[in-house]
PQR file with spaces between the fields and no chain letter, atoms N, CA, C, O and H, PARSE charges and radii, in Angstrom:
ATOM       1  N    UNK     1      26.992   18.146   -4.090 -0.4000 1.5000
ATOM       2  CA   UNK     1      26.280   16.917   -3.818 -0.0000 2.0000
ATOM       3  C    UNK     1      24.810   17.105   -4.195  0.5500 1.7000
ATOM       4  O    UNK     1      24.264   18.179   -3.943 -0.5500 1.4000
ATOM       5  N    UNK     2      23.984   15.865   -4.934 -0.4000 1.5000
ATOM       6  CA   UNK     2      22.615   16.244   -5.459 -0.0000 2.0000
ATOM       7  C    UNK     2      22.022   15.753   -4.140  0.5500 1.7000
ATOM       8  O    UNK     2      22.520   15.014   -3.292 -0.5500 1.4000
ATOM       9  H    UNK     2      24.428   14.993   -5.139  0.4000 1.0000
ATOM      10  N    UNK     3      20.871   16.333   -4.181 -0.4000 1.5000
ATOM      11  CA   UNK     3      20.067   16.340   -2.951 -0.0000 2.0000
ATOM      12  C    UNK     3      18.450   15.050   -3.711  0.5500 1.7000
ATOM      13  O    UNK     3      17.678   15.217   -4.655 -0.5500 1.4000
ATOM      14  H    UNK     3      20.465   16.934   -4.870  0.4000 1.0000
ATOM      15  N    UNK     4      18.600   13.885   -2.686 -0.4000 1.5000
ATOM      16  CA   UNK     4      18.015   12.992   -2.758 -0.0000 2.0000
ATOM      17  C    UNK     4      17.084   12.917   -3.281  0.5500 1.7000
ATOM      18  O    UNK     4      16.523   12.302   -2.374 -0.5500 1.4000
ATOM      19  H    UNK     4      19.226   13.749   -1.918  0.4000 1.0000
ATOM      20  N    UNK     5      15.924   13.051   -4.424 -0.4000 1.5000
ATOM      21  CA   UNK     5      14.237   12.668   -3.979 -0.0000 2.0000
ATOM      22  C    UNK     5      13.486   11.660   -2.911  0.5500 1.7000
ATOM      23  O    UNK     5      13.996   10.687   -2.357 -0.5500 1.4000
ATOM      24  H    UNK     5      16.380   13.551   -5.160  0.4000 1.0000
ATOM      25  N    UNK     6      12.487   12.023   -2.807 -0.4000 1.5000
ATOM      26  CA   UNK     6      11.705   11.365   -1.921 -0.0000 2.0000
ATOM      27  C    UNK     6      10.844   10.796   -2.552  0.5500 1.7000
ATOM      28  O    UNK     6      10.274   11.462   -3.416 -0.5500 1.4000
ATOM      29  H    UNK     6      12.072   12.814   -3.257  0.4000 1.0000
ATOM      30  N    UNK     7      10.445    9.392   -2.357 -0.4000 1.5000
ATOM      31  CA   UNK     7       9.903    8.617   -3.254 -0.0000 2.0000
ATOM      32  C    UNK     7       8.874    8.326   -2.265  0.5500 1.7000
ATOM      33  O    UNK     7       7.843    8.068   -2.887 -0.5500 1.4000
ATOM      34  H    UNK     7      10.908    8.851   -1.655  0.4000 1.0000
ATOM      35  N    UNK     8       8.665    8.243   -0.907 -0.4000 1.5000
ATOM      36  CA   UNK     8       7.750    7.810   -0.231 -0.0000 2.0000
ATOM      37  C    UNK     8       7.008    9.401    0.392  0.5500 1.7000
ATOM      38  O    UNK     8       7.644   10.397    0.739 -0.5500 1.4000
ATOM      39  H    UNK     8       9.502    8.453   -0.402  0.4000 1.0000
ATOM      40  N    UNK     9       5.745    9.255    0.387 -0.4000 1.5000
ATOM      41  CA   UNK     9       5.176   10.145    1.243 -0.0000 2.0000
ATOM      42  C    UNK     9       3.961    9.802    2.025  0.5500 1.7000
ATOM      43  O    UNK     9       3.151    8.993    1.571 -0.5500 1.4000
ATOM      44  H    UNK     9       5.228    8.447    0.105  0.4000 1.0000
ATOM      45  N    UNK    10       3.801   10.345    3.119 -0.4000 1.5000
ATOM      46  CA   UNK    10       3.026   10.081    3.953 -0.0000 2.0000
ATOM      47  C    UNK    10       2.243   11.069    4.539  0.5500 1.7000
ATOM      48  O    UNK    10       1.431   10.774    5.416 -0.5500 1.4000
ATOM      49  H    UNK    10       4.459   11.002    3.488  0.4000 1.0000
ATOM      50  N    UNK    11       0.163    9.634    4.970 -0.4000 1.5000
ATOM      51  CA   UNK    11      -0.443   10.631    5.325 -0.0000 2.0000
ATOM      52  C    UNK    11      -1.278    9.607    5.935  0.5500 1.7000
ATOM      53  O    UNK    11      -1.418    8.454    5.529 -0.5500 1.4000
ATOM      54  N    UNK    12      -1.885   10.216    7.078 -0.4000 1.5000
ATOM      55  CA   UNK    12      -3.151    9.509    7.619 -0.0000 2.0000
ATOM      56  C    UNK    12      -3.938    8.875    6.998  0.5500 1.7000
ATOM      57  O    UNK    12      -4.348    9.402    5.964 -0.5500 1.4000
ATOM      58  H    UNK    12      -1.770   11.153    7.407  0.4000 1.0000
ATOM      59  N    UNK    13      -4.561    7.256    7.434 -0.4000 1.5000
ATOM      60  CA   UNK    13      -5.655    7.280    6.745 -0.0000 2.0000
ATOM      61  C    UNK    13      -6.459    6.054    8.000  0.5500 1.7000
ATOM      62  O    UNK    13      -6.112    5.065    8.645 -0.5500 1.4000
ATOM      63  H    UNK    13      -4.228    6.827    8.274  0.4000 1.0000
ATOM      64  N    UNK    14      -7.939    7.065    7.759 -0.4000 1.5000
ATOM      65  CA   UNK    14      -8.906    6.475    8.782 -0.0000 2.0000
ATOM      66  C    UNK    14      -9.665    4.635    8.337  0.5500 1.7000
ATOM      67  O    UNK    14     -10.675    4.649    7.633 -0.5500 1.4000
ATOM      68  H    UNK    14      -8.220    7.869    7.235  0.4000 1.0000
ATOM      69  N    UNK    15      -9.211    3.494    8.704 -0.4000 1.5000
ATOM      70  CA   UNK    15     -10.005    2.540    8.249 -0.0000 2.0000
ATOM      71  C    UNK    15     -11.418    2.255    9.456  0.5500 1.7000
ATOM      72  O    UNK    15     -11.459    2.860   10.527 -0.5500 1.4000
ATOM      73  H    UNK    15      -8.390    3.482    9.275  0.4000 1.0000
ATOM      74  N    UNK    16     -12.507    1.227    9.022 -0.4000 1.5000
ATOM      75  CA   UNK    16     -13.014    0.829   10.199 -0.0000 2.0000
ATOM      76  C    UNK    16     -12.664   -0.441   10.567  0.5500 1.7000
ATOM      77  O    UNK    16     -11.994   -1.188    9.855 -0.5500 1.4000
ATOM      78  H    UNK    16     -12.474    0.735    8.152  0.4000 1.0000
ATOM      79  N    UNK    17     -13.153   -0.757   11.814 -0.4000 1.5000
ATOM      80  CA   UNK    17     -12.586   -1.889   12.362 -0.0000 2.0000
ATOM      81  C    UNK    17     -12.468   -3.452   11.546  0.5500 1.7000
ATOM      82  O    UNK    17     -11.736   -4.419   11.755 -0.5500 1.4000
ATOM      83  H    UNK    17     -13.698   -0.150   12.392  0.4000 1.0000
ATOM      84  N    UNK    18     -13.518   -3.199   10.562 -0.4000 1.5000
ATOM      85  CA   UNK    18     -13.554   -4.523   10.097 -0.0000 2.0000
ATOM      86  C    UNK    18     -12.389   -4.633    8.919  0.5500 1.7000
ATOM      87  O    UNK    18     -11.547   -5.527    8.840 -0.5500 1.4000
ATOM      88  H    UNK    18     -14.112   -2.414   10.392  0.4000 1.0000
ATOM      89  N    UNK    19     -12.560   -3.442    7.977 -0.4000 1.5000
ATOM      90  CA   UNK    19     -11.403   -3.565    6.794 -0.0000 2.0000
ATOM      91  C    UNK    19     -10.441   -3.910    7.617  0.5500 1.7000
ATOM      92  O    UNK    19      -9.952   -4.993    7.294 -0.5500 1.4000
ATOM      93  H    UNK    19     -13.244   -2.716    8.041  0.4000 1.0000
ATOM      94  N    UNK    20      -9.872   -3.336    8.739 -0.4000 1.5000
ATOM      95  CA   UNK    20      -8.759   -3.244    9.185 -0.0000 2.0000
ATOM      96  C    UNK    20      -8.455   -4.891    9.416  0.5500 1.7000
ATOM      97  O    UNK    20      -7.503   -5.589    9.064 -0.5500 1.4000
ATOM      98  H    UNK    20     -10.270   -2.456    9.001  0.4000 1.0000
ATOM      99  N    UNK    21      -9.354   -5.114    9.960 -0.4000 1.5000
ATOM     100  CA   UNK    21      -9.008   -6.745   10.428 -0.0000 2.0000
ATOM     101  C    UNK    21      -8.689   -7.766    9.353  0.5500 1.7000
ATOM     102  O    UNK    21      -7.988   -8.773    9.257 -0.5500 1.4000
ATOM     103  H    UNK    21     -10.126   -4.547   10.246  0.4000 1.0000
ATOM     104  N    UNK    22      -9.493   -7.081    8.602 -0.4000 1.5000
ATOM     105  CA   UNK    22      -9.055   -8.218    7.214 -0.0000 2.0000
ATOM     106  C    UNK    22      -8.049   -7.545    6.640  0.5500 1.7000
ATOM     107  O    UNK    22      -7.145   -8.363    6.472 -0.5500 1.4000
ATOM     108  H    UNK    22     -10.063   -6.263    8.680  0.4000 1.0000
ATOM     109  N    UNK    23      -7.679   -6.346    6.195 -0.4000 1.5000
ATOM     110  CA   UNK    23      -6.497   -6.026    6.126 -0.0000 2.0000
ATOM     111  C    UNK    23      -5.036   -6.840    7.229  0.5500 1.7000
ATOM     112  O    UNK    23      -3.974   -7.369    6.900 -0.5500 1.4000
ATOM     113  H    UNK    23      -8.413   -5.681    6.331  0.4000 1.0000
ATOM     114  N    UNK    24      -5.463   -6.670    8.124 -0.4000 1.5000
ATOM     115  CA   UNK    24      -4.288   -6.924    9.417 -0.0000 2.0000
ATOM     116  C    UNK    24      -4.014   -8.738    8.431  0.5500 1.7000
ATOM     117  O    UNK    24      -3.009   -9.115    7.828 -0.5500 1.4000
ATOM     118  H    UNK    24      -6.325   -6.241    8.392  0.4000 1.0000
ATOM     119  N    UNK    25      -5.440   -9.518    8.656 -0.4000 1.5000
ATOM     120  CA   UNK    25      -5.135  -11.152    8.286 -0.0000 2.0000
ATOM     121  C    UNK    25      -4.409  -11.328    7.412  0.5500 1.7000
ATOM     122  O    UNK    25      -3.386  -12.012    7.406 -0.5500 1.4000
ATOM     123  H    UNK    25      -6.256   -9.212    9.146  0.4000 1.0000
ATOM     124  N    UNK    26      -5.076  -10.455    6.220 -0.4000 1.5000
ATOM     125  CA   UNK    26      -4.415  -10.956    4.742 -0.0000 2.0000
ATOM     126  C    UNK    26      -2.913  -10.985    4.595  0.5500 1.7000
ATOM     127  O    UNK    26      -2.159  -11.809    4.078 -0.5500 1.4000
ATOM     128  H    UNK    26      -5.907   -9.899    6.225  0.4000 1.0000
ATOM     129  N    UNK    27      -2.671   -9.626    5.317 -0.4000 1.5000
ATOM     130  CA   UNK    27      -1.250   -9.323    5.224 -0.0000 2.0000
ATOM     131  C    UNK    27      -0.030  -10.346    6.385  0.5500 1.7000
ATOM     132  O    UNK    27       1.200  -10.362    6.342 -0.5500 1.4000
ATOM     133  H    UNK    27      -3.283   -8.956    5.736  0.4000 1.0000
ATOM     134  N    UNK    28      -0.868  -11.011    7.223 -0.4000 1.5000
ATOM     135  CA   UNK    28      -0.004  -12.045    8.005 -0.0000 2.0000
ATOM     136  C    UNK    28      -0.189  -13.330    6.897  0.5500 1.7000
ATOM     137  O    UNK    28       0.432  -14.347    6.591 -0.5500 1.4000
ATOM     138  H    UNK    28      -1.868  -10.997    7.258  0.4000 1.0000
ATOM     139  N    UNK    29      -1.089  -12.826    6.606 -0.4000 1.5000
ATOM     140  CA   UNK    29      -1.148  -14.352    5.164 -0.0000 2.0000
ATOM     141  C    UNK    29       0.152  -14.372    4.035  0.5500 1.7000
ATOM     142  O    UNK    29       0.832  -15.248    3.502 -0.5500 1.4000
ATOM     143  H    UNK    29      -1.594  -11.999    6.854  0.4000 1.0000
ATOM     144  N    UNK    30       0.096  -13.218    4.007 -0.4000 1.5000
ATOM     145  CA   UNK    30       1.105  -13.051    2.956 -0.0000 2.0000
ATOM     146  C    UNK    30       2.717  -12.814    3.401  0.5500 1.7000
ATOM     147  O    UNK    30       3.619  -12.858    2.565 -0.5500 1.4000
ATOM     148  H    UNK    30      -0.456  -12.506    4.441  0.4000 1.0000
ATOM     149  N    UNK    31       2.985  -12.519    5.044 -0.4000 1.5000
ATOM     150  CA   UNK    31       3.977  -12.404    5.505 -0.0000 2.0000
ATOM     151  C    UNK    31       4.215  -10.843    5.110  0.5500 1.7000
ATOM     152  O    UNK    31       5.376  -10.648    4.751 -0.5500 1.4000
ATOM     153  H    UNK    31       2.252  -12.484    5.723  0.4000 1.0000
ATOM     154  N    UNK    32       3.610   -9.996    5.097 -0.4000 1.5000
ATOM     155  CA   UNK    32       3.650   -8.592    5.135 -0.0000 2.0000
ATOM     156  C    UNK    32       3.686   -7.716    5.841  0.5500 1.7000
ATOM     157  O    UNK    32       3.285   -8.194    6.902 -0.5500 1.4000
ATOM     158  H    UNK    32       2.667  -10.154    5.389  0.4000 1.0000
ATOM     159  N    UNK    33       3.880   -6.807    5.981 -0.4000 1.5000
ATOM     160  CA   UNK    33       3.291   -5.929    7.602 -0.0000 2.0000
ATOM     161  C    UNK    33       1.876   -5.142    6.809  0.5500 1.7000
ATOM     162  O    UNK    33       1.720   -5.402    5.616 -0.5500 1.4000
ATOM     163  H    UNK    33       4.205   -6.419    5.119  0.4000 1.0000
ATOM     164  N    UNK    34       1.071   -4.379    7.357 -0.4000 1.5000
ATOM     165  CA   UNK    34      -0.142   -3.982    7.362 -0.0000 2.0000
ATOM     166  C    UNK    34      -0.096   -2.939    6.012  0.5500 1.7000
ATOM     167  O    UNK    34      -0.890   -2.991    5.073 -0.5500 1.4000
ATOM     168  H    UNK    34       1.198   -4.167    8.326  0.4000 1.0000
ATOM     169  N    UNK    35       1.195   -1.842    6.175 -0.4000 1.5000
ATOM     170  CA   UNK    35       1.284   -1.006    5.551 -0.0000 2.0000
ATOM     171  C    UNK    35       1.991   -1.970    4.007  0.5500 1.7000
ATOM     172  O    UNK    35       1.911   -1.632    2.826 -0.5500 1.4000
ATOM     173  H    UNK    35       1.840   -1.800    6.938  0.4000 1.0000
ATOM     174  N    UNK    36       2.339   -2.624    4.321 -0.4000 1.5000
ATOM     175  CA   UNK    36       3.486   -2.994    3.082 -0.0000 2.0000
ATOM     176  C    UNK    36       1.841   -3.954    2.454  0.5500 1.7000
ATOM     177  O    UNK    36       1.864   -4.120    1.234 -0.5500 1.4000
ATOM     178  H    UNK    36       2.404   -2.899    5.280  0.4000 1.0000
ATOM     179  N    UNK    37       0.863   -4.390    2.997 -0.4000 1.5000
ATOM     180  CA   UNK    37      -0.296   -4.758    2.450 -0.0000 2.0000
ATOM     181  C    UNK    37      -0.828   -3.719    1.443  0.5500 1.7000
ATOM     182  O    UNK    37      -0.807   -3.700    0.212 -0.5500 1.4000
ATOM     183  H    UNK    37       0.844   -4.256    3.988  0.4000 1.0000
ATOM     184  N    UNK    38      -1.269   -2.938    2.278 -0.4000 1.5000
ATOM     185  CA   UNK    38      -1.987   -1.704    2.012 -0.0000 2.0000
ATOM     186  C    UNK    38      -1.124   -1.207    0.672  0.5500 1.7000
ATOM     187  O    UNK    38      -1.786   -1.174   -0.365 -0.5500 1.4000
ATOM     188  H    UNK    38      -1.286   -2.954    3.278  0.4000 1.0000
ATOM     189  N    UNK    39       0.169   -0.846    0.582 -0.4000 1.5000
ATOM     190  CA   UNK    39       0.762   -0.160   -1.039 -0.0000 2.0000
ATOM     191  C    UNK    39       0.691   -1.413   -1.887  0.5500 1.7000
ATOM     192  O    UNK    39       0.874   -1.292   -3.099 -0.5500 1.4000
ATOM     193  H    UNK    39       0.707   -0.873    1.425  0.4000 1.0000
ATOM     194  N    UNK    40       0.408   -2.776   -1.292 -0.4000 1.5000
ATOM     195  CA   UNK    40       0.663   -3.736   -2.322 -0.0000 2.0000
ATOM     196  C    UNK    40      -0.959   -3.907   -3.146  0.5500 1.7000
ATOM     197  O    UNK    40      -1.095   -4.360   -4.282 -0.5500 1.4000
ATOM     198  H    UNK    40       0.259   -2.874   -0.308  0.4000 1.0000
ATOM     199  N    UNK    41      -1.916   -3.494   -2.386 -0.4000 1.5000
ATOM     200  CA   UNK    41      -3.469   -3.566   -2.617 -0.0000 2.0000
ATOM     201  C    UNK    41      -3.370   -2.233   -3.534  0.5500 1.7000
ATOM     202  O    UNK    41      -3.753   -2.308   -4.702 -0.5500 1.4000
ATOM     203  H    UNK    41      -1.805   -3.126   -1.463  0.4000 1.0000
ATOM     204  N    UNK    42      -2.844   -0.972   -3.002 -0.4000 1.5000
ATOM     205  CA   UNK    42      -3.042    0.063   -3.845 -0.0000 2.0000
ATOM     206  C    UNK    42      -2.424    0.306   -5.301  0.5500 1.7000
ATOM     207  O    UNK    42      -3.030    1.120   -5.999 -0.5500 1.4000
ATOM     208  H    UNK    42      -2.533   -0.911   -2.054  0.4000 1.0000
ATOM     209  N    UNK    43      -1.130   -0.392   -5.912 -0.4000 1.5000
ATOM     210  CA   UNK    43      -0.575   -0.474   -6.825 -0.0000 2.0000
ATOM     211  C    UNK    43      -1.093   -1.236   -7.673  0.5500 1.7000
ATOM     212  O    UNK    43      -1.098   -0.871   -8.849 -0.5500 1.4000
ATOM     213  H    UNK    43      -0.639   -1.052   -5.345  0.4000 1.0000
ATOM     214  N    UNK    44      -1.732   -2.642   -7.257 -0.4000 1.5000
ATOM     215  CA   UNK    44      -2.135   -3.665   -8.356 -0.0000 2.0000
ATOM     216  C    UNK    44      -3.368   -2.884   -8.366  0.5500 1.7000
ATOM     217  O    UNK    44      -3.308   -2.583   -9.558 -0.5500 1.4000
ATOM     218  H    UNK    44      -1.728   -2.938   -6.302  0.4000 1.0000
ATOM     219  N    UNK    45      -4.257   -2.417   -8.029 -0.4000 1.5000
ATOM     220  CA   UNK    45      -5.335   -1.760   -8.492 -0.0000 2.0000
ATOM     221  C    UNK    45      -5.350   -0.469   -9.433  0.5500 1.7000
ATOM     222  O    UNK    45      -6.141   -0.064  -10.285 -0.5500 1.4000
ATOM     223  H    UNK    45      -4.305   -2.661   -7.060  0.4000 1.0000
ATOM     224  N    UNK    46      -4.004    0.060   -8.860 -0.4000 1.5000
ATOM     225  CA   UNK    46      -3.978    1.273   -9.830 -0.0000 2.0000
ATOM     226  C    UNK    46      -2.990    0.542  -11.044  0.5500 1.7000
ATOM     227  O    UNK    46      -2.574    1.359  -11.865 -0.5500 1.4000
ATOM     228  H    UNK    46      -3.361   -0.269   -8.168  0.4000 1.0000
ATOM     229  N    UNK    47      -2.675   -0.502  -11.207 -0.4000 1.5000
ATOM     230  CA   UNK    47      -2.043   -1.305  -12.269 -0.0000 2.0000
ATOM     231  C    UNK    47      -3.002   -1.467  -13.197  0.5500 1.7000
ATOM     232  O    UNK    47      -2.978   -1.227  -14.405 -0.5500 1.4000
ATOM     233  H    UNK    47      -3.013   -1.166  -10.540  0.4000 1.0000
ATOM     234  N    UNK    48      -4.123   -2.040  -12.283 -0.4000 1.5000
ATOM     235  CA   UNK    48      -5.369   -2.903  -13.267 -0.0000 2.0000
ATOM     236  C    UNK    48      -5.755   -2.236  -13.894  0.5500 1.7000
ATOM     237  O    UNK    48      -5.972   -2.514  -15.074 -0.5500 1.4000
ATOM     238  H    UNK    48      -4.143   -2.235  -11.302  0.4000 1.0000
ATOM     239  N    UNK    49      -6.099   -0.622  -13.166 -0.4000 1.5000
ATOM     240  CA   UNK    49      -6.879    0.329  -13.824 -0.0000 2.0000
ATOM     241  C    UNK    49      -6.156    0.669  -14.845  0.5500 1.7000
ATOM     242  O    UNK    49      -6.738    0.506  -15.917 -0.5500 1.4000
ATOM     243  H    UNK    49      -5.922   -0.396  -12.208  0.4000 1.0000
ATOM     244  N    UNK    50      -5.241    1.026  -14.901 -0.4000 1.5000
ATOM     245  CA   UNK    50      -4.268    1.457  -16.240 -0.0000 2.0000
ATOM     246  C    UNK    50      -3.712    3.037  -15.773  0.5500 1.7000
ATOM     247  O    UNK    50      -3.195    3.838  -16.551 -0.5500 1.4000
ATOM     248  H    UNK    50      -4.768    1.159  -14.030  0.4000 1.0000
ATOM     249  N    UNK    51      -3.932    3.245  -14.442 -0.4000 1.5000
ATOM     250  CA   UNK    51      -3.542    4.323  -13.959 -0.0000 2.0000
ATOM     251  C    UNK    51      -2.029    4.561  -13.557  0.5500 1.7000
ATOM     252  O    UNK    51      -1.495    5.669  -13.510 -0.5500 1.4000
ATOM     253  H    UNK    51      -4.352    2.594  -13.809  0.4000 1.0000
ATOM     254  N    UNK    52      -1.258    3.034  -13.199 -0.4000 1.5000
ATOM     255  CA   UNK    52       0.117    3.407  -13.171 -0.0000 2.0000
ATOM     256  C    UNK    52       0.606    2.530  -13.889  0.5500 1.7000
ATOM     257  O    UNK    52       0.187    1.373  -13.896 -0.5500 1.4000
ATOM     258  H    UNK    52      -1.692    2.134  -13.237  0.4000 1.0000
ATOM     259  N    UNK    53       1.926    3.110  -14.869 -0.4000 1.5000
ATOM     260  CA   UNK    53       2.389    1.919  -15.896 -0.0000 2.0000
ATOM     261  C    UNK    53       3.466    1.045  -15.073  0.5500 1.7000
ATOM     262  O    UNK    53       4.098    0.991  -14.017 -0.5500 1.4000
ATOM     263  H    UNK    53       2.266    4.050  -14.863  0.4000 1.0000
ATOM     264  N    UNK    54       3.309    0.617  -15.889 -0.4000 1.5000
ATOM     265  CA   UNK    54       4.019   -1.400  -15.569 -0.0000 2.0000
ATOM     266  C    UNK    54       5.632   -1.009  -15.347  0.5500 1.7000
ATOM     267  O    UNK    54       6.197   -0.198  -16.080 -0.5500 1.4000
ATOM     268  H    UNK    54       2.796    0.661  -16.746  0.4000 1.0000
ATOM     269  N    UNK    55       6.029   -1.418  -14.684 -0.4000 1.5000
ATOM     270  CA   UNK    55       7.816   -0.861  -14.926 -0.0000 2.0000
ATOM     271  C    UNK    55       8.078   -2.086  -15.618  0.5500 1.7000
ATOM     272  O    UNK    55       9.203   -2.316  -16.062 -0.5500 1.4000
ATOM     273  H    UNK    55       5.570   -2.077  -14.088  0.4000 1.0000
């Protein structure tokens, strides 16, 4: 049997109160949870940049 990869990894990360809050809004705006905000903010940016390719 092949043994799975792990596609998700995890690690702390410190915000301050205010990102957080607008983080927390945006993502009830969008019907998201906080974290599922947060990889959706981090991908289109590393999209824009040209740092991760397009699938």
């Amino acid at each position: 049997m092949m043994k799975k990869e792990k596609t998700n990894r995890n690690f702390a990360l410190r915000l301050d109160a205010k990102t957080m809050d607008a983080i927390e809004k945006w993502a009830a705006d969008e019907f998201r949870s906080v974290n599922g905000q947060i990889q959706w903010i981090l991908d289109q940016a590393l999209r824009k940049s040209g740092r991760l390719k397009q699938e």
